[in-house]
C-alpha positions as CSV (number, residue, x, y, z in Angstrom):
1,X,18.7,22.1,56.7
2,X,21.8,20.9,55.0
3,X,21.9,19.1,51.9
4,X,22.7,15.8,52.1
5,X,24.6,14.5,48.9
6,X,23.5,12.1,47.2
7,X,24.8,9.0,46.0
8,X,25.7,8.9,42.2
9,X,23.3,6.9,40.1
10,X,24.1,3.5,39.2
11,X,23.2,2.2,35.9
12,X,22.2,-1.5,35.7
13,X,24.7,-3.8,33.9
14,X,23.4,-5.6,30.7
15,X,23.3,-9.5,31.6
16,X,25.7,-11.4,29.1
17,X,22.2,-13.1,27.7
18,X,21.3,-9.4,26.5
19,X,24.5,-8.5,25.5
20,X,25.2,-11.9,23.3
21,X,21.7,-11.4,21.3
22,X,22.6,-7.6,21.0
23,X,25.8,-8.6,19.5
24,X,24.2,-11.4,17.1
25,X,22.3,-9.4,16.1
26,X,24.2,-5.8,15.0
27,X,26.5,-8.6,14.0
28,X,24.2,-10.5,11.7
29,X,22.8,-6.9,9.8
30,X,26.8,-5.8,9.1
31,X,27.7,-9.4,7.5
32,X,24.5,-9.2,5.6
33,X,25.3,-5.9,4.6
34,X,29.0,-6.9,3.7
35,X,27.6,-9.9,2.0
36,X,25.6,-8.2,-0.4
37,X,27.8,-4.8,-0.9
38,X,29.4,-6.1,-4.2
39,X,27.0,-8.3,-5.8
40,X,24.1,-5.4,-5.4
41,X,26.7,-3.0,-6.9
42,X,27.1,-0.6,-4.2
43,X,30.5,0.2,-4.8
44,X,29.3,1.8,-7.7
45,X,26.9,4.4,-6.5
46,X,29.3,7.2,-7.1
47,X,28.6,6.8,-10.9
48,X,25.7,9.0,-9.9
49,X,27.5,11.6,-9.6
50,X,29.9,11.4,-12.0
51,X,27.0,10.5,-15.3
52,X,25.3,13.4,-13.7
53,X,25.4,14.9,-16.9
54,X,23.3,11.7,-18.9
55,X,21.0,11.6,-16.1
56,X,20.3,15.3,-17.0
57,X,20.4,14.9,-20.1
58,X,17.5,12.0,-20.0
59,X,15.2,14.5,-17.9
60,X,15.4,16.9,-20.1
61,X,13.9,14.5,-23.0
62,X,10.6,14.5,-20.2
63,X,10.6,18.8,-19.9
64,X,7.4,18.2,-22.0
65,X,3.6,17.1,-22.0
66,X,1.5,16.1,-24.2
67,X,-2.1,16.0,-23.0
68,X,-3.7,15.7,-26.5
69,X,-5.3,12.9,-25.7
70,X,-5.9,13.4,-22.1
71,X,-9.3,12.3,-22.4
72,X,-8.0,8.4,-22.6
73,X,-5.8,8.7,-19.8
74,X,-8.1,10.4,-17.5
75,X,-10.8,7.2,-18.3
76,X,-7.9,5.1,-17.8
77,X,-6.7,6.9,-14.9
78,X,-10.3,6.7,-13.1
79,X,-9.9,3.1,-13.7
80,X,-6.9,2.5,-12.2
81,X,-8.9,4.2,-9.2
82,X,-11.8,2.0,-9.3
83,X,-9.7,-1.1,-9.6
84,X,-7.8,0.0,-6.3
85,X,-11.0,0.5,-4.8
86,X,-12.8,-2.8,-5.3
87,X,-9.2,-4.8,-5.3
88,X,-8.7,-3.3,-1.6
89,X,-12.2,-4.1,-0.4
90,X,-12.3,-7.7,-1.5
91,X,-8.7,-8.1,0.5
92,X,-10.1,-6.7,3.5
93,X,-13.0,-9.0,3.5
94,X,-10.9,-12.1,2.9
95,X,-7.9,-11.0,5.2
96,X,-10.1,-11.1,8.1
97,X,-10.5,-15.0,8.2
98,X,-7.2,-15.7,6.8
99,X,-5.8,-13.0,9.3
100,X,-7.8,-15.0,12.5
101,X,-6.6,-18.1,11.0
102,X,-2.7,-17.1,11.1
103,X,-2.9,-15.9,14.6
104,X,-1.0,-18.2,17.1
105,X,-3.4,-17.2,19.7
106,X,-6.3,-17.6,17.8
107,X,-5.9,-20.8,15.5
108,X,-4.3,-24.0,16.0
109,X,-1.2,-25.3,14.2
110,X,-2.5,-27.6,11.9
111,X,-4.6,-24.8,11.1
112,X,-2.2,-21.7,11.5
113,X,0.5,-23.1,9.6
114,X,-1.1,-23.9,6.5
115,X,-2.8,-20.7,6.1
116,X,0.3,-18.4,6.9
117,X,1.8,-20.3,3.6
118,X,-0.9,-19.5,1.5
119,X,-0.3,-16.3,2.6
120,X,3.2,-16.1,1.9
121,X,2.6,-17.3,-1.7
122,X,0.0,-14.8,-1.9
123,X,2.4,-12.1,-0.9
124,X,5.6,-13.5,-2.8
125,X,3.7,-13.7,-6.5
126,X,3.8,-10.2,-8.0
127,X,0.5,-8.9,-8.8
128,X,1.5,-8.8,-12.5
129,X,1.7,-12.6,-12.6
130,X,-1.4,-12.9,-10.7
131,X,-3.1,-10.4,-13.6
132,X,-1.8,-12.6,-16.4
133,X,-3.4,-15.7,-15.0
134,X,-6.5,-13.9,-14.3
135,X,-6.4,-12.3,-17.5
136,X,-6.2,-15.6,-19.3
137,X,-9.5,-16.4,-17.3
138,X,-11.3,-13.6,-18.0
139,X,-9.8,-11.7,-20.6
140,X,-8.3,-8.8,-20.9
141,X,-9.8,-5.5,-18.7
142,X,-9.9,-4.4,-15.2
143,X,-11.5,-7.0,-13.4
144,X,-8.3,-9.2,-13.7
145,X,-6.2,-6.1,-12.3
146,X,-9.0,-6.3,-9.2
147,X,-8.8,-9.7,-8.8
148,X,-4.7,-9.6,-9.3
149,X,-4.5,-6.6,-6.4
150,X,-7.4,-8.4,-4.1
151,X,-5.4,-11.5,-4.3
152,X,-1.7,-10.3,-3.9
153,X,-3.3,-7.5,-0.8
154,X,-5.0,-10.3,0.9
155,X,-1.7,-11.7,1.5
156,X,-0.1,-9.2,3.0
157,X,-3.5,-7.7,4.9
158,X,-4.0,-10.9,6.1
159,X,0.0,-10.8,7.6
160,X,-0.6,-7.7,9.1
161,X,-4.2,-8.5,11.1
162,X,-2.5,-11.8,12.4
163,X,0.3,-9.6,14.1
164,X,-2.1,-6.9,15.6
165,X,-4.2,-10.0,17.0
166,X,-0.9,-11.9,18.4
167,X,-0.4,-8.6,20.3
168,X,-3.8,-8.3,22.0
169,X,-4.3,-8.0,25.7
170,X,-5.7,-11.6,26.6
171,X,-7.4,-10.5,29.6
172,X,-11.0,-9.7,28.1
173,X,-11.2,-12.3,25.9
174,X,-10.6,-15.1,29.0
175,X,-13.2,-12.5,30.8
176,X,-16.1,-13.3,27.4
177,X,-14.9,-16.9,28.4
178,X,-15.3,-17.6,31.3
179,X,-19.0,-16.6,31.1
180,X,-19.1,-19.6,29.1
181,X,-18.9,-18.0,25.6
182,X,-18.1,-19.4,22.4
183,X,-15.0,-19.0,20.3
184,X,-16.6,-16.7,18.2
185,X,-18.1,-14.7,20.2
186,X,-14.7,-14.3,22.0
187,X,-13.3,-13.3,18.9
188,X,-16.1,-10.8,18.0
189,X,-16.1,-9.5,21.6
190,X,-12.5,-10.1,22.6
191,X,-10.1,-9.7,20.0
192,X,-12.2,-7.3,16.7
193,X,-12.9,-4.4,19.3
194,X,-9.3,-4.6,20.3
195,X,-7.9,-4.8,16.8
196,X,-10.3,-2.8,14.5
197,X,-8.2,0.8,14.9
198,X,-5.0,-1.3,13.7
199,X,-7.0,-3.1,10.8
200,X,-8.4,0.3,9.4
201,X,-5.2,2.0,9.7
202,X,-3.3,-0.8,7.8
203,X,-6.5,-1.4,4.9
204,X,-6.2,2.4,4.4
205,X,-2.5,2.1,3.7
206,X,-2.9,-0.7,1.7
207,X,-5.3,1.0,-0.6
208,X,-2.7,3.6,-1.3
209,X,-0.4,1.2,-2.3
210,X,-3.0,-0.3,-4.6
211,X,-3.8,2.8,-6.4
212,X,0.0,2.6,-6.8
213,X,0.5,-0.8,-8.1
214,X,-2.7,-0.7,-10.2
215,X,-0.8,1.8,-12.7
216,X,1.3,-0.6,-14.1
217,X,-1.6,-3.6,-14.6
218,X,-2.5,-2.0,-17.7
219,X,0.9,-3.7,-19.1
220,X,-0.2,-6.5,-18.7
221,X,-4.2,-5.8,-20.3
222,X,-5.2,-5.6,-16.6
223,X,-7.0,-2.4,-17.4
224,X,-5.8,1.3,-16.1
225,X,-3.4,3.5,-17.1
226,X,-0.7,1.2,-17.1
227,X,-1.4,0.1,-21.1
228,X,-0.7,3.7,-21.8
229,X,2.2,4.3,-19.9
230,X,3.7,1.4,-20.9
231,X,2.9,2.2,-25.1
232,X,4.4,5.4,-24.8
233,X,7.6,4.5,-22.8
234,X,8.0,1.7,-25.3
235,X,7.2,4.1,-28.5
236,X,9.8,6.8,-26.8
237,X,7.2,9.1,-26.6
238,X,8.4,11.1,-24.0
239,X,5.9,14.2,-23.8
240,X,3.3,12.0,-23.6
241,X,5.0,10.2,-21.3
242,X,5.3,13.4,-19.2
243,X,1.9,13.7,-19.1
244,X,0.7,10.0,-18.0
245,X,3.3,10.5,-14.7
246,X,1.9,13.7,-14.3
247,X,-1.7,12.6,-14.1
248,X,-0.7,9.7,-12.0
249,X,0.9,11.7,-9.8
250,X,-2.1,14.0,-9.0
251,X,-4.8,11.0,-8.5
252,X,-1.8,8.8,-6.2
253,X,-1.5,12.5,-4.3
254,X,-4.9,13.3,-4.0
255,X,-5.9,9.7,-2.8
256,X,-3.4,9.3,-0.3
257,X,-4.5,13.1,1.3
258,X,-8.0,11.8,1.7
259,X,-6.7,8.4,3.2
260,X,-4.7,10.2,5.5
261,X,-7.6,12.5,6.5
262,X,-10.4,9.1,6.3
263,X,-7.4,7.5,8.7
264,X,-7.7,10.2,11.4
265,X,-11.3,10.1,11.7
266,X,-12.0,6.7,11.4
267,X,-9.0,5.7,14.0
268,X,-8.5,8.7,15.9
269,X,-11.9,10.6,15.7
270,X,-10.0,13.8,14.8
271,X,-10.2,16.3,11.5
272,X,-13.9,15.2,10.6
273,X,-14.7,18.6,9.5
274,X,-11.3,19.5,7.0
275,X,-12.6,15.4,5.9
276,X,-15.3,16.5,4.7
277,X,-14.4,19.6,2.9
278,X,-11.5,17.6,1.2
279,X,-13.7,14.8,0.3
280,X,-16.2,17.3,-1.4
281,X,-13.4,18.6,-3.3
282,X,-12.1,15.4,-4.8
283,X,-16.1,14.1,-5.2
284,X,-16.4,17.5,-7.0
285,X,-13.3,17.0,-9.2
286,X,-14.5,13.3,-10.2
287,X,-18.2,14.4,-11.1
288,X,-16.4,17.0,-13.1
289,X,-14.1,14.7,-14.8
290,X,-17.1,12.4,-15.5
291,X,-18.9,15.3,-17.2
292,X,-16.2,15.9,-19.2
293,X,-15.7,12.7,-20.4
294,X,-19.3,12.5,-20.9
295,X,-18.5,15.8,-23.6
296,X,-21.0,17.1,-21.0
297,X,-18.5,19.6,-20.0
298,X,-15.5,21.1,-22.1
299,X,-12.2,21.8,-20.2
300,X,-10.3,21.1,-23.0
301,X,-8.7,24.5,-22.6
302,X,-7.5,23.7,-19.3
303,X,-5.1,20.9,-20.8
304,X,-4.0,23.1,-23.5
305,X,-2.8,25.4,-21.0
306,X,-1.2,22.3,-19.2
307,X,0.7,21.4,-22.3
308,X,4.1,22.3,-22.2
């Protein structure tokens, strides 16, 4: 049997329609980026290169640590922790409403609209300004930096939760309708069991950004670490310095490990068993740190040795 040859392949043509918003848009990204090339200083990036030599020169003044007084920064750091903890968990309770009530497909306009702008101002204010006017409420400590990070994270949660519920396949909910349902049980039927993997994932992210943010509260007498960080960057101190970053560094690493490792068996039902080993690691580490704080146990050699 002979081959017969085939014709050659004709690729579709663009309509104009596609090719006019293609255009607007790649367009509209290259004048923005013109637009802001001098006033954001870009021209001058090269100057990394050649004051390569002070930026040395400035790292060299962190090559050491200081962990004399690592007791105070580990309590601090733990803080900073818990504040990320119970900041995140308040967000996720209140970004569930809000998050239903920003939905298009969910919420009405007189409703929808007012509660996306909240939500914008929620997200726009800095946590640090939210911490100061919760500080002056409650007074200095770490439930202002948790009420600061639930407020700011509810915000952008809430953002986040409207989105995954505008995407949803519409299908099941107008199935829990037509049996004559009501609107919440469509929404508790319909839309959470569609949108719960997306909600985890995003709350777990979000609380690695809070352990993150909560670092620098302290500035501010939010509680944390950040009061620390802040006194010795302000004082030039920079072993001690050193050795704030480098215990933030370790708590922001190990947290976002375990979230990534809580993330894939919570949404994807894999890596239960290495969770569990991790998590008995780090709930090890903490009881240890506890004990130590406690004077229960003495690992003050340990930061000796870590002292460089």
């Amino acid at each position: 049997m002979e081959n017969v040859a085939q014709p050659p392949l004709m690729i579709p043509k663009a309509e104009f329609s596609e090719k006019l918003y293609s255009t607007l848009i790649w367009g509209g990204l290259l004048i923005a980026l013109a637009w802001g090339f001098f006033p954001a200083e870009i021209n001058r990036i090269v100057e990394l290169w050649t004051n390569r030599d002070n930026m040395a020169e400035k790292m060299a003044d962190y090559s050491q640590a200081d962990f004399r007084y690592w007791r105070q920064y580990m309590e601090a750091m733990l803080e900073t922790i818990q504040m990320a903890v119970w900041g995140s968990l308040l967000a996720v309770i209140f970004s569930i409403p809000f998050g239903l009530l920003s939905a298009a497909n969910i919420s009405p306009p007189w409703v929808r609209l007012p509660a996306r702008r909240l939500m914008d101002a929620f997200r726009a204010i800095n946590e640090l300004i939210f911490a100061l006017v919760f500080v002056s409420a409650v007074g200095l400590g770490p439930l202002a930096g948790v009420l600061a990070l639930a407020v700011h994270t509810t915000g952008t949660l809430a953002k986040l939760f409207s989105e995954a519920v505008e995407a949803i396949d519409n299908r099941p909910v107008e199935g829990i309708r037509a049996t004559g349902a009501t609107k919440l049980q469509e929404v508790m039927y319909g839309v959470i069991p569609q949108v719960l993997p997306l909600w985890t994932s995003y709350s777990l992210y979000r609380y690695e950004a809070n352990v993150r943010s909560a670092t620098v509260l302290g500035i501010v007498g939010a509680g944390g670490i950040g009061f620390y960080l802040f006194d010795a960057m302000r004082s030039f101190k920079y072993d001690v310095t050193t050795a704030i970053v480098l215990i933030i560094i370790v708590a922001v690493s190990l947290t976002d490990i375990l979230s990534q490792f809580l993330r894939k068996v919570i949404v994807e039902g894999e890596n239960r068993r290495q969770f569990i080993v991790y998590l008995s690691l780090v709930a090890g580490l903490v009881i240890l740190m506890e004990l130590a704080l406690a004077k229960v146990v003495n690992i003050d050699f340990l930061f000796r040795i870590l002292s460089f």
